[in-house]
C-alpha positions as CSV (number, residue, x, y, z in Angstrom):
1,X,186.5,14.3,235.2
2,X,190.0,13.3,236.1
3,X,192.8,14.6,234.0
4,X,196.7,13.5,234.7
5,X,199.0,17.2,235.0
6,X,200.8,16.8,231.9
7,X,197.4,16.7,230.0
8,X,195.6,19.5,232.5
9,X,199.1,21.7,231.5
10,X,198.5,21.3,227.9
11,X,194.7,21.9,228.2
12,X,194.5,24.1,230.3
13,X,191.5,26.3,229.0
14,X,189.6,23.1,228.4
15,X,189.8,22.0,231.9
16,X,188.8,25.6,232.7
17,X,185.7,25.6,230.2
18,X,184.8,21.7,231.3
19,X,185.0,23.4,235.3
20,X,182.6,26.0,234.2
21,X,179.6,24.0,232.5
22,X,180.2,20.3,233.8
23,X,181.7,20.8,237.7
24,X,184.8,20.7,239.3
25,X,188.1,18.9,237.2
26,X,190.4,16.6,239.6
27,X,194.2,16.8,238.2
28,X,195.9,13.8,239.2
29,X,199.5,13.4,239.9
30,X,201.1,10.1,239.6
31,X,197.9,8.5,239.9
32,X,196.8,10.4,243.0
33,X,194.5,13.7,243.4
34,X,196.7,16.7,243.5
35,X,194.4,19.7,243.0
36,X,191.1,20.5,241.9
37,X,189.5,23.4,239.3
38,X,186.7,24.9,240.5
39,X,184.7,27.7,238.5
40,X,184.4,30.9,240.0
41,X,180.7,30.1,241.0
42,X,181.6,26.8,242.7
43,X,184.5,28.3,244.7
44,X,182.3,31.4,245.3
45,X,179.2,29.2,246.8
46,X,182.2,27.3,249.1
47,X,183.0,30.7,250.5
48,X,179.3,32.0,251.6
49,X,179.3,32.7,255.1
50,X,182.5,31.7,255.9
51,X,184.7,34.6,258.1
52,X,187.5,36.5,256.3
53,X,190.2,38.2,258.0
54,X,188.7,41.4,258.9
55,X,185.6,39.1,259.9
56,X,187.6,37.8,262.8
57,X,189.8,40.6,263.8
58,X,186.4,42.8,264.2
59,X,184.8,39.8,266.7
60,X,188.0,39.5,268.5
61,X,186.8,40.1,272.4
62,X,185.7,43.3,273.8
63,X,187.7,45.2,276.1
64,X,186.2,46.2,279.5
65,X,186.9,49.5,280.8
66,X,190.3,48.6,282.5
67,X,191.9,47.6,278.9
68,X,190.4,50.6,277.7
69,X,192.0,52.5,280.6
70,X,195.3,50.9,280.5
71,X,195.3,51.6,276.4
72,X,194.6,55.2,276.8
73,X,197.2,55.7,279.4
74,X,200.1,54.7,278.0
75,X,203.0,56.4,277.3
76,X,202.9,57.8,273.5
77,X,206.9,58.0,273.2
78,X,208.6,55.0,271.7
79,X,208.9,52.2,274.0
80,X,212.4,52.1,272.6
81,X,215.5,54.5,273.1
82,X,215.4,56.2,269.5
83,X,218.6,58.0,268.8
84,X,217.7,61.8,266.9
């Protein structure tokens, strides 16, 4: 169903209830699709096996043995002059 803001403003749990037991609710604005109200079991079933942040950081690449080397080695000071 299509509902203009104003109306999705002023009804705001109905849009919400409608989202939950008939599907997602398109809120136009000035005659044109502006957003769209999901229910939590739509937007959760969008997500399935999609990658999340810690997903992608964790399958960055691997480091050989020289990055792992060159890591390690490092200085552990500040790489800037810090005054004490």
């Amino acid at each position: 169903m299509n509902w203009q803001l104003q109306d999705a403003k002023n009804q705001f749990s109905k849009v919400v209830q409608k989202a939950r037991t008939e599907g997602p609710q398109i809120v136009t604005l000035r005659g044109e699709r502006a957003a769209v109200v999901l229910s939590a079991d739509d937007y959760d079933a969008l997500r399935v096996g999609r990658p999340n942040l810690v997903d992608d950081i964790l399958a960055g690449p691997s480091w050989d043995d020289e990055m792992s080397e060159t890591v390690t080695r490092r200085s552990k000071m500040p790489s800037r002059n810090v005054a004490i």
